[in-house]
C-alpha positions as CSV (number, residue, x, y, z in Angstrom):
1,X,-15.3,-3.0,16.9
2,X,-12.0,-1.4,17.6
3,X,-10.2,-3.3,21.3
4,X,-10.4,-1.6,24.6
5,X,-6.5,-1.6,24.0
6,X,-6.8,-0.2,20.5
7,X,-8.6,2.7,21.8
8,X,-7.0,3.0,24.7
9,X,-3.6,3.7,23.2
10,X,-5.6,5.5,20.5
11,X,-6.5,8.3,23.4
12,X,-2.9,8.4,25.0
13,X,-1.7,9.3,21.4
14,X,-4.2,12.4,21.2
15,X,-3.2,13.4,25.2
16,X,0.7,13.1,23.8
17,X,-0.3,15.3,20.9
18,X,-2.0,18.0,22.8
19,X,0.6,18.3,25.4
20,X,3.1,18.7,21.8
21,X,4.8,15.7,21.9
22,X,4.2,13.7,18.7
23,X,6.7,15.3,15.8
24,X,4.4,15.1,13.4
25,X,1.3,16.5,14.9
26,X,3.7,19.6,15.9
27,X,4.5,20.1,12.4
28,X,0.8,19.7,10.5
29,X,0.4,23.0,10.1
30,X,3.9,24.2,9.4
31,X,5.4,24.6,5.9
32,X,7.2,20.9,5.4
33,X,6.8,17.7,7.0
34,X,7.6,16.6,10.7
35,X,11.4,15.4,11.0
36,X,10.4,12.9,13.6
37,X,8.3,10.2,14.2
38,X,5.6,10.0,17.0
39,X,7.1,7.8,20.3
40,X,5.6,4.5,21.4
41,X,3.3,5.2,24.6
42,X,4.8,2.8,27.0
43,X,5.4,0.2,24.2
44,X,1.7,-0.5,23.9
45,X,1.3,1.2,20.5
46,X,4.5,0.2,18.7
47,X,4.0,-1.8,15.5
48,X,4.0,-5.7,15.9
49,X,6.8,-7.8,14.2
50,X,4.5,-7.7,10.9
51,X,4.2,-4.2,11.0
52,X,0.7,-3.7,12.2
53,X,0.3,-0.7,14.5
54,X,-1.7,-1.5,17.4
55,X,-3.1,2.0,18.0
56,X,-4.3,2.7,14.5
57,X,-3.5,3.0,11.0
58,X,0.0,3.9,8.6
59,X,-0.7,6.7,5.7
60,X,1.3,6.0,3.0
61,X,0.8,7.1,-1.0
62,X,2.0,6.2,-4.3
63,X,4.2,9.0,-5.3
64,X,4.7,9.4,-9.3
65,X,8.3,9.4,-10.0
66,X,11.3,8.7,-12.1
67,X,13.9,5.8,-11.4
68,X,16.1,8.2,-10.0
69,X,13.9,10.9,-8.7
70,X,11.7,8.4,-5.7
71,X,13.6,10.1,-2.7
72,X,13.2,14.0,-3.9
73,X,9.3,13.7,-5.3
74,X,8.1,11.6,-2.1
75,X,9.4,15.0,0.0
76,X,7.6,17.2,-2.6
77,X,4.3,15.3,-1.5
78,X,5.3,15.2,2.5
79,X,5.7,19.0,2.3
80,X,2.3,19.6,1.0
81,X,0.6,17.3,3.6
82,X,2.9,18.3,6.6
83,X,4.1,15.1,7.4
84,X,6.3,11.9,6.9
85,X,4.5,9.3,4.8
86,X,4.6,5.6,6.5
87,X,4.5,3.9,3.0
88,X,6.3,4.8,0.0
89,X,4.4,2.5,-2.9
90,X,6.6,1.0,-5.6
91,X,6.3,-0.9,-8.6
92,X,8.6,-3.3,-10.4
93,X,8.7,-6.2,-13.1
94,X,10.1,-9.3,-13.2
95,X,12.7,-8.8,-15.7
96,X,16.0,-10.0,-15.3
97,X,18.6,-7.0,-14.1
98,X,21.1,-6.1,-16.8
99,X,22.3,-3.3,-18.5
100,X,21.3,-1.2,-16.3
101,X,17.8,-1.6,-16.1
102,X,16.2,-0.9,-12.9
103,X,12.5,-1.9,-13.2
104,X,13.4,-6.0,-12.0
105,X,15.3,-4.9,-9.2
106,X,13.7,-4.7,-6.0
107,X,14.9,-1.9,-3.1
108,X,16.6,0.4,-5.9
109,X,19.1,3.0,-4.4
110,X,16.6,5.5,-4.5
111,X,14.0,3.1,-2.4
112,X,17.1,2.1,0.1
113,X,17.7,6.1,0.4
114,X,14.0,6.6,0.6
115,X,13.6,4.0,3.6
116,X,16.9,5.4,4.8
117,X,15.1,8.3,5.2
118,X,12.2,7.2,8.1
119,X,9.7,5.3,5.5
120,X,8.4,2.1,5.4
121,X,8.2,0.3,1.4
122,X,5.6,-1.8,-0.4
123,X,7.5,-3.5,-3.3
124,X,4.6,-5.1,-5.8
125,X,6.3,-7.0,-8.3
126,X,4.5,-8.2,-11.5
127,X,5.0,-10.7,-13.5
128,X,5.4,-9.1,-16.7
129,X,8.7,-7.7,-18.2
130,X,7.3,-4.1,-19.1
131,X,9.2,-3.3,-22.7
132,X,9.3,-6.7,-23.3
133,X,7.0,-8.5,-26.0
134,X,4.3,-11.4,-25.1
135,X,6.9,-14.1,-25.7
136,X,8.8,-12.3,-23.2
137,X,6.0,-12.5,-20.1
138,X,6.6,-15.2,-17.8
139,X,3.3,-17.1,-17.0
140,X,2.4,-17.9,-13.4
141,X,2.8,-21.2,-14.2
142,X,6.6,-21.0,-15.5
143,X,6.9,-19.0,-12.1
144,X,5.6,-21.9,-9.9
145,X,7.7,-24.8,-12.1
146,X,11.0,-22.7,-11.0
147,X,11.5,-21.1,-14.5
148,X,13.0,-18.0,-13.0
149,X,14.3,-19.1,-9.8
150,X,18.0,-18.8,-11.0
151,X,17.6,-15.3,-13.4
152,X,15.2,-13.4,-11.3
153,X,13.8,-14.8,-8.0
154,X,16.9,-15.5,-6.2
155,X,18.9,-12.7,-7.3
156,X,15.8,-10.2,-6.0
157,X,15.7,-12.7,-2.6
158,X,19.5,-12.0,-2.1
159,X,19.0,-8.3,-2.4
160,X,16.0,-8.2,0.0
161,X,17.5,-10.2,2.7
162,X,21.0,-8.1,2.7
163,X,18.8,-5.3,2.7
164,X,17.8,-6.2,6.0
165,X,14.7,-4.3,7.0
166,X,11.3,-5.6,6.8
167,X,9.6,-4.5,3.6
168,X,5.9,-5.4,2.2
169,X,6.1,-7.5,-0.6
170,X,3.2,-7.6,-3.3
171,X,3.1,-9.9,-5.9
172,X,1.0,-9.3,-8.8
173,X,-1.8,-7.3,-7.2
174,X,-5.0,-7.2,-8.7
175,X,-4.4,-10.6,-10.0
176,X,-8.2,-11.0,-10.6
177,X,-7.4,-9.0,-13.4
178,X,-5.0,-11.4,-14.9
179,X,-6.6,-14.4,-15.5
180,X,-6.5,-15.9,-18.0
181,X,-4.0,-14.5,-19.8
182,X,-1.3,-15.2,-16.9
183,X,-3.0,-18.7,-16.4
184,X,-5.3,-20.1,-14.0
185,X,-6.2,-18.9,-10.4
186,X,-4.6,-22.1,-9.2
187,X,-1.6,-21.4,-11.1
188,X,-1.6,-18.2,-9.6
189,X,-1.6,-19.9,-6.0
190,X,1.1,-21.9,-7.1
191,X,3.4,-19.0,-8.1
192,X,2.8,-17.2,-5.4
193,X,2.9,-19.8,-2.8
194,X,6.6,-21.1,-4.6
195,X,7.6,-17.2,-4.4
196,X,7.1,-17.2,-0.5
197,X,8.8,-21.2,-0.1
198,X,11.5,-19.4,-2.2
199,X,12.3,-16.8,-0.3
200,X,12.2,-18.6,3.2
201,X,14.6,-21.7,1.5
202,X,17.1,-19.2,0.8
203,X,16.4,-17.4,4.6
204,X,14.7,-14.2,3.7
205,X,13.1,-13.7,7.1
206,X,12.5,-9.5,6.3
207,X,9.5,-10.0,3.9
208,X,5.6,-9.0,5.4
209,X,4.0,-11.0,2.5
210,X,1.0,-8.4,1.6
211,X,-1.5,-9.9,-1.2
212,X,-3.5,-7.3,-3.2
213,X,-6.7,-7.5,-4.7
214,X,-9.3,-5.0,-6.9
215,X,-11.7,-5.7,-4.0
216,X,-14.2,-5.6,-6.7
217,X,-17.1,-7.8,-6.0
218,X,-18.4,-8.5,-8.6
219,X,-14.6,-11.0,-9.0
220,X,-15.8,-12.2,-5.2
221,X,-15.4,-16.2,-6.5
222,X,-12.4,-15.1,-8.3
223,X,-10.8,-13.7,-5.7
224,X,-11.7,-16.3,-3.3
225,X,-9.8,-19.2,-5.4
226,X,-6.8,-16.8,-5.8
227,X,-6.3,-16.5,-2.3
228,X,-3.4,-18.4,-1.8
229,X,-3.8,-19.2,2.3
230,X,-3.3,-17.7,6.0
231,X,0.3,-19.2,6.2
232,X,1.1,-17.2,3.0
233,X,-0.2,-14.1,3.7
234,X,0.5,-11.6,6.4
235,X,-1.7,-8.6,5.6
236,X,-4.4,-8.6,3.1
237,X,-5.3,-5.5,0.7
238,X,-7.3,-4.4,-1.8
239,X,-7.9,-1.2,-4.1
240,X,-10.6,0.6,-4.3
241,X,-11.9,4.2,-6.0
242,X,-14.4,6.7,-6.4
243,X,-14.0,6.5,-10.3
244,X,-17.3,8.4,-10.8
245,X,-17.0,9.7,-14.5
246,X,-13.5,7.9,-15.4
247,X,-15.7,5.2,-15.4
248,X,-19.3,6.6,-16.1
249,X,-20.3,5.7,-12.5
250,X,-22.3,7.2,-9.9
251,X,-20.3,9.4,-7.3
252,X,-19.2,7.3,-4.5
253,X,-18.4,8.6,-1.2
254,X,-15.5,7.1,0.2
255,X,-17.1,5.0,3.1
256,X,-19.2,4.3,-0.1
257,X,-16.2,3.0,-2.1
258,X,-14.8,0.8,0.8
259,X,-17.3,-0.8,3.3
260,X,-18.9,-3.4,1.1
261,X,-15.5,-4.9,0.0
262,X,-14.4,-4.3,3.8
263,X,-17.4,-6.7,4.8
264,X,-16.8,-9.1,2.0
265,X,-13.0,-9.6,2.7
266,X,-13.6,-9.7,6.3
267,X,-16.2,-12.5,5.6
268,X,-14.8,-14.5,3.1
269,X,-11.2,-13.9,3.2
270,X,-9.1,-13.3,7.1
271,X,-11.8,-12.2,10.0
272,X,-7.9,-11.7,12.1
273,X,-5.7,-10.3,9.1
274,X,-4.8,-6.9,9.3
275,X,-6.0,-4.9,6.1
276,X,-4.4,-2.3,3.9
277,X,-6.3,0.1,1.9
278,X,-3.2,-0.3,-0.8
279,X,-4.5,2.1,-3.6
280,X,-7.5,4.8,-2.7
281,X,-8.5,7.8,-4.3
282,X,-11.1,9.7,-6.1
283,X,-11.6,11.5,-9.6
284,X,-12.5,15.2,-9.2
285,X,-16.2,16.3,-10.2
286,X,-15.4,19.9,-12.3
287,X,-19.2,20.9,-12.1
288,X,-19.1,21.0,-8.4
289,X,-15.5,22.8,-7.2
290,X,-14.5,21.2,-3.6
291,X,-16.4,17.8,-4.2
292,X,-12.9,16.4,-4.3
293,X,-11.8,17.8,-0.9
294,X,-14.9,17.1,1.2
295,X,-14.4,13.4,0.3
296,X,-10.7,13.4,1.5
297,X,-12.0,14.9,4.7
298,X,-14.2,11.8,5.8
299,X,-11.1,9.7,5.2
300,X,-10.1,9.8,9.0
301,X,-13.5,9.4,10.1
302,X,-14.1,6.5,8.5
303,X,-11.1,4.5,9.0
304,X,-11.7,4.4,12.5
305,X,-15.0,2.4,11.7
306,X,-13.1,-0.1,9.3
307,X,-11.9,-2.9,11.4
308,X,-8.8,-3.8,11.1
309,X,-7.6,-1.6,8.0
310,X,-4.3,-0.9,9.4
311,X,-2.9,1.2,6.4
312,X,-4.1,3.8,3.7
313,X,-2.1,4.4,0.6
314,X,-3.5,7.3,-1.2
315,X,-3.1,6.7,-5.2
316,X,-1.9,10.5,-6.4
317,X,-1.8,9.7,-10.1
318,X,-4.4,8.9,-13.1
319,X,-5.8,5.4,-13.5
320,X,-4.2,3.3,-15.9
321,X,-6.8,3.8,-18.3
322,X,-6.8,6.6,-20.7
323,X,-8.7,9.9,-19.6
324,X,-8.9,9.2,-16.3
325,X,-6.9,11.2,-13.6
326,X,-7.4,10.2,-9.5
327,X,-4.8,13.2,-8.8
328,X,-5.3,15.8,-6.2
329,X,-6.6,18.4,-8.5
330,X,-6.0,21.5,-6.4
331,X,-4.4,23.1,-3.7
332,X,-8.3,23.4,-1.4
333,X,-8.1,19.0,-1.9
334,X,-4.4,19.4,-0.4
335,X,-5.2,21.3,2.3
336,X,-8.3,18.7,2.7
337,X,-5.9,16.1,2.9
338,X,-3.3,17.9,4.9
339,X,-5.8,17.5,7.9
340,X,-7.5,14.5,7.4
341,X,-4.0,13.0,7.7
342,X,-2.7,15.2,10.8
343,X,-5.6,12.8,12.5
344,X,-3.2,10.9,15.8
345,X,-5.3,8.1,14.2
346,X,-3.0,8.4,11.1
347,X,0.2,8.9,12.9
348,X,1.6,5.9,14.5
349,X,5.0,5.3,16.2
350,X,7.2,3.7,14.4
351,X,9.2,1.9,17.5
């Protein structure tokens, strides 16, 4: 159940709305997206020092783009929706930065112009060297021994505390997925717990450390021995989908596709931890046009009832497997969209 605060500052947000005083609400209907943020009601709904906002929940999206194309493509999406994102979603390796490579280097200058810019990042970084071959991969348990302290950790933990700002910081999410190949899911603890002592030896004090999981349940003792502990983790998420014939499943609804793994985490991982919906979406169903919308419509609805999920990152682009796209497949799933996330539940203050 939400708090008497939580809803509280939940109903001042809609009274500021109506009376036209939350920038983004103003501009949901309007042909591009708000150029300001909602105000803080008194203080009571501004986001904590983690970045949890008291009142309700961030939207945010993965945005397909090109290294040097973030900035202009994450506007293309905020001008279909009518508003700002929260989150911008990135993705990076953990190669070494040279020759001009940026897919190792955390907060890019198209991510610093992008958070420049009003926006809140999640950085997942993943411990493979995309290009590179297998002998090239670091394993968790090189990570955790200090293999790539000097060529790749502490160079990316110097960028991220000059940067300054507090960022969400993912490290091989859905790492359920990558065992055993990247090692055991104590080894996996172990890198990630030497990633976080890293970073606080060498005074990074800007990082909300955000660990990401399928969610899928049928990993439940998997994901239970990868969690590496409350003092490592500020804000737990997980990814989940209405795959439906991607994956030759049964159409989910999307309180379908997220209260069981809600339950679950809330049970077995953090009952206090604020949660991020860090990847959802759905396939379209070509046999019944506007399936795809009506699903993005009960998104607000139901995020109220999700306790503690303090952020939704909407996944606009096909799965990783082959013939699968989770895209917004028309402009009548847009305009879904578009007003499911003009909800004041959705659009938090940022200060």
């Amino acid at each position: 159940m939400r708090t008497v605060a939580a809803v509280t500052c939940a109903v001042l947000a809609v009274v500021l709305l109506l009376q036209g005083g939350l920038g983004l609400g103003e501009n949901a209907s309007g042909p591009g997206p708000a150029g300001s943020r909602p105000p803080a009601v008194g203080g009571r709904c501004a986001p904590t020092a983690l970045l949890e906002p008291p009142c309700g929940a961030w939207f945010g999206a993965f945005v397909p783009h090109s290294k040097d194309n973030l900035a202009e493509k994450v506007r293309d999406y905020e001008r279909r929706i009518g508003r700002k994102l929260d989150i911008v979603y990135t993705y990076h390796d953990m190669s070494p930065v040279q020759g001009g490579r940026l897919e190792g280097q955390l907060l890019t200058p198209e991510e610093q112009r992008v958070a420049g810019e009003e926006h809140l990042l999640l950085l997942s970084w993943e411990s493979k060297w995309w290009g590179g071959t297998r002998a090239r991969q670091p394993t968790w348990k090189q990570i955790a021994d200090g293999d790539l302290d000097a060529s790749v950790i502490d160079v990316q933990a110097a960028r991220v505390k000059e940067f300054g700002e507090k960022v969400f910081l993912s490290f091989d999410l859905e790492m359920d997925t990558r065992t055993p190949a990247n090692g055991t899911p104590a080894d996996y603890v172990r890198a990630y717990r030497h990633i976080h002592d890293r970073f606080r030896e060498l005074g990074v004090t800007n990082v909300v450390w955000t660990w990401t999981t399928t969610g899928y349940l049928e990993h439940a003792d998997l994901i239970k021995q990868m969690y590496p502990g409350d003092d490592y983790v500020d804000w737990v998420a997980y990814n989940q989908y209405n795959y439906y014939r991607c994956h030759e499943a049964d159409w989910l609804s999307f309180a379908e596709t997220q209260q069981a793994t809600h339950a679950w985490i809330r049970e077995n991982i953090s009952d206090d931890k604020p949660l991020m919906l860090s990847e959802f979406g759905t396939a379209d169903d070509p046999s019944r046009p506007g399936r795809q919308a009506d699903w993005y419509a009960q998104v607000p609805r139901v995020l109220k009832d999700l306790e503690g999920v303090k952020a939704a990152l909407q996944w606009n682009y096909r799965d990783p497997g082959p013939h699968c796209d989770l895209a917004l497949a028309g402009d009548e799933t847009w305009a879904s969209l578009r007003k499911a996330v003009s909800d004041p539940y959705l659009n938090q203050p940022f200060g």
